[in-house]
DOLOLO-397294 format. One record per residue (C-alpha): residue number from 0; chain; x, y, z. Coordinates in pm, 1 decimal. Layout:
N
@k->NUM c->A u->X v->Y w->Z
...
This chain:
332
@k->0 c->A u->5676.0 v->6139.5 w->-5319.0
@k->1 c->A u->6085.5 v->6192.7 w->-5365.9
@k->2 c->A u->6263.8 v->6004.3 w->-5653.9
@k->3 c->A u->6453.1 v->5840.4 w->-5334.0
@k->4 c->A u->6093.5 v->5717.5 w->-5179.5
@k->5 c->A u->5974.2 v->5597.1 w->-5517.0
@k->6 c->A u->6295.8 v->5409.8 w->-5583.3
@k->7 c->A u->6240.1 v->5217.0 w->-5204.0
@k->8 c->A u->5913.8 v->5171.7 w->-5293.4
@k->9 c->A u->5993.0 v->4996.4 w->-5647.3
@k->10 c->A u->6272.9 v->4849.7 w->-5474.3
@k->11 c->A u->6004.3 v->4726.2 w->-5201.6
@k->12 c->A u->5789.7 v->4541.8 w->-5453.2
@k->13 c->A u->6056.3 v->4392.8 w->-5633.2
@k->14 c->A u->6205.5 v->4232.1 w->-5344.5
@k->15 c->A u->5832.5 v->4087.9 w->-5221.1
@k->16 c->A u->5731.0 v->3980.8 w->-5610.9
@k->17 c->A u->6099.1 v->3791.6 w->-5601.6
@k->18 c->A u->5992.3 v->3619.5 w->-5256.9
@k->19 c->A u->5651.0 v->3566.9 w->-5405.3
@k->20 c->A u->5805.3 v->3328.4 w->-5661.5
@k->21 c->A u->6047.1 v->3147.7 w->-5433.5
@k->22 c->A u->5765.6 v->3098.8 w->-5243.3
@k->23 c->A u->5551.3 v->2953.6 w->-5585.2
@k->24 c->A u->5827.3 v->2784.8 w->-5672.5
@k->25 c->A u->5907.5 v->2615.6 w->-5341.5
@k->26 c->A u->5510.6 v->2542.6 w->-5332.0
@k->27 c->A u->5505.8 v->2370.4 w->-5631.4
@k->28 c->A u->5836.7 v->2173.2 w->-5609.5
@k->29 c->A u->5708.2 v->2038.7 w->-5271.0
@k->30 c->A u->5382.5 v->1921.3 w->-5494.2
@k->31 c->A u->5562.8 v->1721.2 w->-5732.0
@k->32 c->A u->5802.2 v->1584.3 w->-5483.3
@k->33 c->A u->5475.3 v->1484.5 w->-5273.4
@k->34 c->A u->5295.4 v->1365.0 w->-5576.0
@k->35 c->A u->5618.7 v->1135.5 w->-5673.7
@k->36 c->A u->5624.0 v->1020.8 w->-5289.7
@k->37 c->A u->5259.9 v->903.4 w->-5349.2
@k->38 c->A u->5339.1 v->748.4 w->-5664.8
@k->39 c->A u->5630.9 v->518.7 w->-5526.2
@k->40 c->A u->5399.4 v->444.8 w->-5200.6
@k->41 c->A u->5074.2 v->363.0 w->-5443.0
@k->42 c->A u->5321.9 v->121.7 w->-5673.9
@k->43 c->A u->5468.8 v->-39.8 w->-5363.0
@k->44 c->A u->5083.9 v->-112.6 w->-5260.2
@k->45 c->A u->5014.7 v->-235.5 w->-5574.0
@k->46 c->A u->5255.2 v->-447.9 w->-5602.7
@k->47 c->A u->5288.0 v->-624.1 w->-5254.5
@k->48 c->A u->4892.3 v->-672.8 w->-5360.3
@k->49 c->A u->5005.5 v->-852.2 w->-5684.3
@k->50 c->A u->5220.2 v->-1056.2 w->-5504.7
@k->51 c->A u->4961.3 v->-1171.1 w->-5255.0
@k->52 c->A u->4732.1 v->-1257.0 w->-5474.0
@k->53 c->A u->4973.0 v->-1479.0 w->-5673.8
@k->54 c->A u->4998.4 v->-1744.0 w->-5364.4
@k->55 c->A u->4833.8 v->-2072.0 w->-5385.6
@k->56 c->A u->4673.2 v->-1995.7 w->-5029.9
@k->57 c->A u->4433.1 v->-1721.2 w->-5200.1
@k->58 c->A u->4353.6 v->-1943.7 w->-5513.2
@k->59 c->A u->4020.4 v->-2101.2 w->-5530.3
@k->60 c->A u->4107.0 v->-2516.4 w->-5576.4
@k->61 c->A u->3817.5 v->-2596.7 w->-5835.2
@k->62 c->A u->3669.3 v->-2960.6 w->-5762.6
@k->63 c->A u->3342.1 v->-3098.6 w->-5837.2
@k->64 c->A u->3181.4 v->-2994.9 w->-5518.6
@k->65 c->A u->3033.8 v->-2663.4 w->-5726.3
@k->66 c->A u->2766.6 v->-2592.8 w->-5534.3
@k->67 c->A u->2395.0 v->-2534.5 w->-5700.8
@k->68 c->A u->2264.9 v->-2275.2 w->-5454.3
@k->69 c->A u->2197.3 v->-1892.6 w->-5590.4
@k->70 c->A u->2463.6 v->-1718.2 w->-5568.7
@k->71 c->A u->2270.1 v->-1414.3 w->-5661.6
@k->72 c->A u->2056.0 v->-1430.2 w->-5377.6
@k->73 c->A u->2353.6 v->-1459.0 w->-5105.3
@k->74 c->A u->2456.5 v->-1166.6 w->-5277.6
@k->75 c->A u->2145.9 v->-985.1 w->-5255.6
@k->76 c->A u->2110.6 v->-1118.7 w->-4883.4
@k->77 c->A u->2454.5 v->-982.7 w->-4808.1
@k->78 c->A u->2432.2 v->-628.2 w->-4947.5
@k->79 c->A u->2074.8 v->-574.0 w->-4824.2
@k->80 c->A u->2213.0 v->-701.0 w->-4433.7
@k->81 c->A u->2545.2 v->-469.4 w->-4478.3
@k->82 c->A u->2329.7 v->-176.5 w->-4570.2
@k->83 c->A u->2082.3 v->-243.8 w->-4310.1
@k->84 c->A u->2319.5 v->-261.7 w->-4013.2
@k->85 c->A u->2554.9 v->28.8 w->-4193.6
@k->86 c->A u->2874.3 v->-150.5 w->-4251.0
@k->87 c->A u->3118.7 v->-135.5 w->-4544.4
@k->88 c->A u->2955.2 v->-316.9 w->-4855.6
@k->89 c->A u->3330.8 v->-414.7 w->-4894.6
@k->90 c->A u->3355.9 v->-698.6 w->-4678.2
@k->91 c->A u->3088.8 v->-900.0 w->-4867.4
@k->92 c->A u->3404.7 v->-924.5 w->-5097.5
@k->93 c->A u->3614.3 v->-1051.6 w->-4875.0
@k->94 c->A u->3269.0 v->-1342.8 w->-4713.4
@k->95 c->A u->3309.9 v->-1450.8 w->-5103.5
@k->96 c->A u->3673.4 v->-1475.1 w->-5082.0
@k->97 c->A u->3638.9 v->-1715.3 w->-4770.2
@k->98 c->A u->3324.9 v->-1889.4 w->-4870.4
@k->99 c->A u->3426.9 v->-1985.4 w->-5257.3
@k->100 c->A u->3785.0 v->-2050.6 w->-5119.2
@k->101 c->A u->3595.3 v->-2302.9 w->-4892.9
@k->102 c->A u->3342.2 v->-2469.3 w->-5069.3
@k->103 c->A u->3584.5 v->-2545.0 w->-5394.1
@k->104 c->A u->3813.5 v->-2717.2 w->-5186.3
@k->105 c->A u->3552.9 v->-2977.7 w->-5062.6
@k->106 c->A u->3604.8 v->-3307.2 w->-5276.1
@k->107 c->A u->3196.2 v->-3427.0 w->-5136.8
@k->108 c->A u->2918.2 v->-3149.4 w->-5188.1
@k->109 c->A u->2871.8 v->-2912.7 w->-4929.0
@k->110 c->A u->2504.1 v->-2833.0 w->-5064.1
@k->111 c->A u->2332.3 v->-2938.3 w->-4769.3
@k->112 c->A u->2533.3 v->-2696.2 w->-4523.1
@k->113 c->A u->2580.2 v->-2410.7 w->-4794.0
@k->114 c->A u->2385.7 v->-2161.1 w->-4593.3
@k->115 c->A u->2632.0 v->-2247.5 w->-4246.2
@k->116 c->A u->2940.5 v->-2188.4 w->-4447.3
@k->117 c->A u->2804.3 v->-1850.7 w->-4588.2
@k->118 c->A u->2668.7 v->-1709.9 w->-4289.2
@k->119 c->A u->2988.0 v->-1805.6 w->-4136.3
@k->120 c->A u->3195.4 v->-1672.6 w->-4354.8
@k->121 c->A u->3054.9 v->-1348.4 w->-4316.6
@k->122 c->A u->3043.6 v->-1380.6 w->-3892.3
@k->123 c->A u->3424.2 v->-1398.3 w->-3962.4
@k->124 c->A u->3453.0 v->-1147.8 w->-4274.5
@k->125 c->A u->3275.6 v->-858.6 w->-4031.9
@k->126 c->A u->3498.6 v->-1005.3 w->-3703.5
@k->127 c->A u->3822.8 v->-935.9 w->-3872.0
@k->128 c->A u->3748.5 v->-662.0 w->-4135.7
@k->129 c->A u->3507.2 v->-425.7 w->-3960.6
@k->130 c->A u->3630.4 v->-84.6 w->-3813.4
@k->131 c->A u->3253.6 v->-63.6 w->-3698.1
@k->132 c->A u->3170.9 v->-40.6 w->-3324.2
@k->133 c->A u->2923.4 v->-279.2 w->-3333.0
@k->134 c->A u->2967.4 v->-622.2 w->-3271.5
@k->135 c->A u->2827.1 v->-911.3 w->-3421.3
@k->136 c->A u->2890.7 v->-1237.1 w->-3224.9
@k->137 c->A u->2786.9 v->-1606.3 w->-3302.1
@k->138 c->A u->2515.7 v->-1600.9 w->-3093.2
@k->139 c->A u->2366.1 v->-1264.1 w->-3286.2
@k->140 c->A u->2422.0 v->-1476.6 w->-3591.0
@k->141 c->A u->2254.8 v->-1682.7 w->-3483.3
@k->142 c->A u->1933.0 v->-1478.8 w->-3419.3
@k->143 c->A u->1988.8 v->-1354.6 w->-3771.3
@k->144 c->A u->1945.9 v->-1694.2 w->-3931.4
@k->145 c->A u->1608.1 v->-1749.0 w->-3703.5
@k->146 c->A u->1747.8 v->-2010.3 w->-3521.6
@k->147 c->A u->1824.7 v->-2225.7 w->-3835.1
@k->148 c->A u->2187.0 v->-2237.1 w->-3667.7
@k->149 c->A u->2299.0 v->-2217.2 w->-3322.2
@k->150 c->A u->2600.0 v->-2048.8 w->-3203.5
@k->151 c->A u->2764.8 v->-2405.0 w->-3129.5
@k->152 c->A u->2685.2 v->-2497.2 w->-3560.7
@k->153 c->A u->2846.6 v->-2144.2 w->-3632.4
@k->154 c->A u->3179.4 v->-2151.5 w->-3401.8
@k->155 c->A u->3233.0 v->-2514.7 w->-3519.2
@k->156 c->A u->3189.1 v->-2382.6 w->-3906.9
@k->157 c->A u->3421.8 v->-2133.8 w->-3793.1
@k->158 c->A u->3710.4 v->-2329.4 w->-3690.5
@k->159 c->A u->3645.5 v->-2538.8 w->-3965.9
@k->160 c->A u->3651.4 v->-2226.2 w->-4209.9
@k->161 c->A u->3967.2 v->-2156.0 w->-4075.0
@k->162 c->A u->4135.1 v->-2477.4 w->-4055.1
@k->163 c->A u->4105.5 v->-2512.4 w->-4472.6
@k->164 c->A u->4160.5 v->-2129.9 w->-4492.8
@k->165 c->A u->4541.4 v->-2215.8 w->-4343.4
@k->166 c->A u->4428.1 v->-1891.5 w->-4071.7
@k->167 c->A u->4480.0 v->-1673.6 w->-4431.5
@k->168 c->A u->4235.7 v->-1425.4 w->-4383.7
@k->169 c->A u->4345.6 v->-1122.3 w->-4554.5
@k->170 c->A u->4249.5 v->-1223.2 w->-4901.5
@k->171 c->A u->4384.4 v->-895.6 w->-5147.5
@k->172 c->A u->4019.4 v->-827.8 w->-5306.7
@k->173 c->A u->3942.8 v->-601.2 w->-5606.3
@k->174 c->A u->3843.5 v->-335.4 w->-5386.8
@k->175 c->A u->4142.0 v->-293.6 w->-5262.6
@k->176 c->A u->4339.0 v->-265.2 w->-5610.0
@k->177 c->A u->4081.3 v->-15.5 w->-5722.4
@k->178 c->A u->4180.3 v->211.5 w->-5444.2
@k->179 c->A u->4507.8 v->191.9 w->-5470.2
@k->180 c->A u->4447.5 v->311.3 w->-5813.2
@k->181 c->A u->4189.0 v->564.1 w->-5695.3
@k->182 c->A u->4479.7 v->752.7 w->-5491.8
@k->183 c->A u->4684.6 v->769.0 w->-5774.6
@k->184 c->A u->4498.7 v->912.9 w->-5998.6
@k->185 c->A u->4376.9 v->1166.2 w->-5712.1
@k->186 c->A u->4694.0 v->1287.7 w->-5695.2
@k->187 c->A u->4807.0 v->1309.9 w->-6043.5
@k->188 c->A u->4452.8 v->1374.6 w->-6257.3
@k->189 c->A u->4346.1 v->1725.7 w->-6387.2
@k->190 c->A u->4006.1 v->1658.1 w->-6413.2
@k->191 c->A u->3923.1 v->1566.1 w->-6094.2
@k->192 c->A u->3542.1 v->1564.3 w->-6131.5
@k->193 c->A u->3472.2 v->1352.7 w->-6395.3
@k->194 c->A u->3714.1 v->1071.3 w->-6252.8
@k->195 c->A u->3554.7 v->1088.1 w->-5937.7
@k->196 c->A u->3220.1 v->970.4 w->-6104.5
@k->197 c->A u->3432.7 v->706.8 w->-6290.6
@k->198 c->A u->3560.5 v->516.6 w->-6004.6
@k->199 c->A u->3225.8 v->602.4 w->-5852.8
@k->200 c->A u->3098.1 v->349.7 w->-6109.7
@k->201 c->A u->3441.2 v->150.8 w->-6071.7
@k->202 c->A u->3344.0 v->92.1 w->-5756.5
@k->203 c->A u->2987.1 v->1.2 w->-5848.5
@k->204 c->A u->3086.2 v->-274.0 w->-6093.6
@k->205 c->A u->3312.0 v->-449.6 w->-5856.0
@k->206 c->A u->3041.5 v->-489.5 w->-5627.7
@k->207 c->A u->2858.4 v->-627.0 w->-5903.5
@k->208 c->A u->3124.9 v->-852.5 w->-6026.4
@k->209 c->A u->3097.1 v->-1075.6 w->-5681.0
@k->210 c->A u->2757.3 v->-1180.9 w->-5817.7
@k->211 c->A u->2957.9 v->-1358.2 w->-6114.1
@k->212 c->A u->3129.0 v->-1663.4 w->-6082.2
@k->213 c->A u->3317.9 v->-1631.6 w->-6362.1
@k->214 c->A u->3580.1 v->-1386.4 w->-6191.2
@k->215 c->A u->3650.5 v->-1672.8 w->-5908.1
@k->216 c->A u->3885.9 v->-1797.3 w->-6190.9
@k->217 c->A u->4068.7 v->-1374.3 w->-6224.1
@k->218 c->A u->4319.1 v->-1204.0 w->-6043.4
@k->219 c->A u->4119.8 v->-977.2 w->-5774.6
@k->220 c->A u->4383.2 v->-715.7 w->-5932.6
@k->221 c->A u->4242.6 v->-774.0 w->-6308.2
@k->222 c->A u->3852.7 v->-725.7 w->-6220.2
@k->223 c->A u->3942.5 v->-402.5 w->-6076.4
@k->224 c->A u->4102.6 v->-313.7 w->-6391.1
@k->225 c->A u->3814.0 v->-435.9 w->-6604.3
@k->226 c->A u->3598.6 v->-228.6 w->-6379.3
@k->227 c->A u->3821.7 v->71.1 w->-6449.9
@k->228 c->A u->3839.4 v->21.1 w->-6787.3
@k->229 c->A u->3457.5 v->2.6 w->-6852.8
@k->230 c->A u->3392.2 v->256.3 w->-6615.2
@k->231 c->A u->3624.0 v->508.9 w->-6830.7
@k->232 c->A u->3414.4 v->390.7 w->-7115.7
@k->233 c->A u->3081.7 v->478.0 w->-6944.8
@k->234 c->A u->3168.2 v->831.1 w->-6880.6
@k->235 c->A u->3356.8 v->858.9 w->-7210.0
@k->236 c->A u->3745.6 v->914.9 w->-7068.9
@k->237 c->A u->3962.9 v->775.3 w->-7313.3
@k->238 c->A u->4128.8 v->483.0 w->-7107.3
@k->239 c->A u->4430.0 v->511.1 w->-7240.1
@k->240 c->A u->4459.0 v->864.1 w->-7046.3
@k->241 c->A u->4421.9 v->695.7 w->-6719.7
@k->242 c->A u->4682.3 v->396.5 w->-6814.9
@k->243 c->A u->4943.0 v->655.3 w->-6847.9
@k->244 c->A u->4820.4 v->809.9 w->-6540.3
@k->245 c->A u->4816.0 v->497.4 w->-6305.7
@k->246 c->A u->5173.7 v->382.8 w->-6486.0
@k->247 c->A u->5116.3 v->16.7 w->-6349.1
@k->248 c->A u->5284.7 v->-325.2 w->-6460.1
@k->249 c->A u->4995.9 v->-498.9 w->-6624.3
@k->250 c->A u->5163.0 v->-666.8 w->-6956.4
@k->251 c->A u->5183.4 v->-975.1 w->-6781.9
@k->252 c->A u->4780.9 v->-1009.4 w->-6747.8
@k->253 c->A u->4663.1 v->-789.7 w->-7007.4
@k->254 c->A u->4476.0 v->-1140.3 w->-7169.6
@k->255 c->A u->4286.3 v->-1150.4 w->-6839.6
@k->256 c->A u->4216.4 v->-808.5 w->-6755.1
@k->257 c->A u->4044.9 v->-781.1 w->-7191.0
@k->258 c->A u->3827.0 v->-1095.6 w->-7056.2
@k->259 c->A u->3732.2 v->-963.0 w->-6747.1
@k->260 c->A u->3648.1 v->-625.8 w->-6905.6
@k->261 c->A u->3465.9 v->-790.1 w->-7167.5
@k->262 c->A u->3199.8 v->-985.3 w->-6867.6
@k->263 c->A u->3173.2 v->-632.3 w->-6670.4
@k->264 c->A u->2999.9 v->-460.6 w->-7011.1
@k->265 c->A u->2785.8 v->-740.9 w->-7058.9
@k->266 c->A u->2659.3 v->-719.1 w->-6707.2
@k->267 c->A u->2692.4 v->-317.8 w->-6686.7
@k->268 c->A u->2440.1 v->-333.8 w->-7011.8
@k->269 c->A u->2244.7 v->-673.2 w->-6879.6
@k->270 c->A u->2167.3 v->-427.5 w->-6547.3
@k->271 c->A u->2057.6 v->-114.8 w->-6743.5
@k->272 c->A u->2071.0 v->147.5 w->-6462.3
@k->273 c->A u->1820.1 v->395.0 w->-6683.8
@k->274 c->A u->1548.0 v->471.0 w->-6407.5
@k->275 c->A u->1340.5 v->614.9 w->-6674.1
@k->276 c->A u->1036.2 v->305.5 w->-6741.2
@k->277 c->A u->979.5 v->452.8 w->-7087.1
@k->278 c->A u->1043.8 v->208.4 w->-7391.3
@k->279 c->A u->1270.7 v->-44.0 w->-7242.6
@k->280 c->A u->1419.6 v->-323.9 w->-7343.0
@k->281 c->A u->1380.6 v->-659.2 w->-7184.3
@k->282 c->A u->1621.9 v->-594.2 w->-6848.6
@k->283 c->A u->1824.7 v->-947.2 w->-6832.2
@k->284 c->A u->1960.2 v->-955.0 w->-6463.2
@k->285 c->A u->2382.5 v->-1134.5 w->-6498.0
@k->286 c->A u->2198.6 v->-1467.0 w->-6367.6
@k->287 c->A u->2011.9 v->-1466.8 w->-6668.5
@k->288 c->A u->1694.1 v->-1417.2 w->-6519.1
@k->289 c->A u->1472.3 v->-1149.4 w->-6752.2
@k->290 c->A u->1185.3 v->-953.1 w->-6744.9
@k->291 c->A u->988.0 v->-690.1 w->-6950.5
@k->292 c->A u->1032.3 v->-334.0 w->-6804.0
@k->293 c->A u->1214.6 v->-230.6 w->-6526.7
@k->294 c->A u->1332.5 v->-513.7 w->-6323.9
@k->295 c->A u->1399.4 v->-455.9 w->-5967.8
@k->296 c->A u->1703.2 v->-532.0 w->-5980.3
@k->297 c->A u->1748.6 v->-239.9 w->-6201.1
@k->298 c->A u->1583.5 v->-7.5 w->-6003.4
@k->299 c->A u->1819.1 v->-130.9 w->-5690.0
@k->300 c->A u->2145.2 v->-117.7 w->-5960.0
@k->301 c->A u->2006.5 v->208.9 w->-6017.3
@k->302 c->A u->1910.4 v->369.2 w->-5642.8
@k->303 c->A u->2279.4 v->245.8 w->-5541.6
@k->304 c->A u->2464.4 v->404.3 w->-5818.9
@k->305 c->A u->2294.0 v->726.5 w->-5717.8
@k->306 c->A u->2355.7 v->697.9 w->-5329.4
@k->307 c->A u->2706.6 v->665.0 w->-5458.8
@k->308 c->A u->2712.6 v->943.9 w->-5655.1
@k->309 c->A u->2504.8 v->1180.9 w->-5406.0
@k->310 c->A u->2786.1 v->1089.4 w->-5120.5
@k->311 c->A u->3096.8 v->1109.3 w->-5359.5
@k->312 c->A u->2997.2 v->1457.6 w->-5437.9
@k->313 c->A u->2883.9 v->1534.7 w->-5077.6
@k->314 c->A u->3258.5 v->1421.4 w->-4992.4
@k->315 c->A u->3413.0 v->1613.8 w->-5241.2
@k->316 c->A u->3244.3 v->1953.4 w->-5156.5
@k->317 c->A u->3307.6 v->1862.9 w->-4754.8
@k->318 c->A u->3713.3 v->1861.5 w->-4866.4
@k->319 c->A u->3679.4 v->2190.9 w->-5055.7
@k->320 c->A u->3509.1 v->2374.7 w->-4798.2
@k->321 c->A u->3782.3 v->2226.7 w->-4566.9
@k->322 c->A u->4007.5 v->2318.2 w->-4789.1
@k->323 c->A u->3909.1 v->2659.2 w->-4862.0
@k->324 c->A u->3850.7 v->2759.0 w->-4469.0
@k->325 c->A u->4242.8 v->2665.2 w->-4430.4
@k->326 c->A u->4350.9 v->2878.5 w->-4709.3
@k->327 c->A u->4135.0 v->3131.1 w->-4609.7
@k->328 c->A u->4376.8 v->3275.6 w->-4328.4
@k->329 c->A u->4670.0 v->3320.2 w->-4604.6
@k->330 c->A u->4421.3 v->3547.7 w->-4797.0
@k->331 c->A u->4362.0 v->3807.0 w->-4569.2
């Protein structure tokens, strides 16, 4: 090869390594500037969230109509029917929303019709919220409830739902705060994997939190903090690393969100999701309900938290095989 041919070549490679890192460098600029775009959308999310749930309309009105039924158990009834028919275990949050909204505004007790105004709140929690195909109309609610109610006792609940609901229906629920939080983090962690089992459990402990009536009194927006908070505990992340990474406006409830996260440890401990049977403590379930051993409830806190994890990490390697079969053209 000729001085002149080695000199095109060199001059050949120079020019491609110099479009190589334009092209890097373009790459990664449009990554931050996407990143930031998600950031602003997330914080505009989160806060048209805390505004919502600052109106009167989606406060619970305490009076002395608290009702005396289990709460637990039309927990356990809901979770166990939203699994069974496959539809998102999300929407019990939202039945809650409607049904405590409901039954605290009552100045007489509504005891004696406590079942109606559950299974209708959930008839109208699936109606509105579900993105399933399946439909679920009064008179299939009615079947459900073995003909306890007929479709006339659940429209009529209905309308009556409604009426003290003000037709307010789209209740901001912690859920919904926790993935708004989720997709920031997504977009702006490093260590993808290990927060990806932490909002697993996030996730987890909100569900758990609609057992407790003590959060009826919290912003939906400060039990999905808690839930972060003790989830980052769980898997030993230093919380404070995911504070800076969410960068929300929370000074103005940190008081609640320290109580809230205080009630989610005792009832992430009180549930002990060890499935291992070997010396354990008495189990105490958050109704205060205990039992030597391994309580079922355990073993269902347990099974859950797994199913969780097993699809969460089915998910994520689905997305990088995605990922990596549209890359895979550029390599070539």
């Amino acid at each position: 090869m000729s001085k002149m041919q080695s000199r095109a070549v060199i001059a050949c490679e120079d020019e491609a390594d110099s479009r190589s890192i334009v092209v890097d460098k373009n790459e990664r600029t449009q990554q931050i500037d996407h990143r930031d775009c998600v950031r602003v959308e997330c914080q505009s999310q989160w806060n048209a969230l805390v505004d919502k749930e600052q109106r009167a309309t989606y406060k619970v009105q305490h009076s002395s109509a608290r009702p005396k039924s289990s709460r637990t158990k039309l927990c356990d009834w809901a979770y166990q029917f939203m699994d069974s028919v496959g539809l998102d275990r999300g929407i019990v949050s939202i039945t809650f929303s409607y049904f405590d909204r409901y039954v605290y505004s009552q100045i007489e007790s509504v005891e004696r019709k406590i079942d109606l105004v559950f299974m209708t709140s959930l008839y109208l929690a699936i109606k509105i919220h579900s993105f399933s195909e399946l439909t679920f109309p009064a008179v299939k609610f009615s079947e459900i409830t073995d003909g306890k109610f007929d479709q006339a006792d659940i429209t009529d609940m209905e309308i009556s739902l409604l009426g003290v609901l003000g037709w307010h229906v789209n209740p901001p629920v912690p859920a919904m705060f926790l993935s708004v939080c989720n997709e920031l983090c997504t977009y702006h962690a490093t260590d993808k994997a290990s927060l990806s089992r932490m909002w697993t459990t996030a996730k987890f402990l909100i569900e758990l939190s609609v057992y407790d009536v003590f959060f009826v009194d919290f912003n939906p927006s400060s039990a999905a903090l808690a839930a972060v908070s003790v989830a980052a505990n769980i898997h030993s992340i230093p919380a404070e690393n995911v504070w800076d990474i969410l960068d929300l406006e929370i000074s103005r409830q940190s008081e609640q969100i320290e109580l809230c996260t205080k009630r989610l440890q005792v009832i992430y401990n009180q549930w002990n999701f060890s499935t291992s049977a070997e010396s354990k403590p008495v189990c105490h379930s958050p109704t205060g309900v205990s039992s030597t051993g391994e309580s079922a409830k355990g073993r269902k806190a347990a099974r859950r938290l797994d199913s969780l994890f097993q699809a969460e990490e089915t998910r994520s390697h689905g997305v990088a095989e995605r990922m990596s079969k549209k890359r895979a053209p550029s390599t070539v």
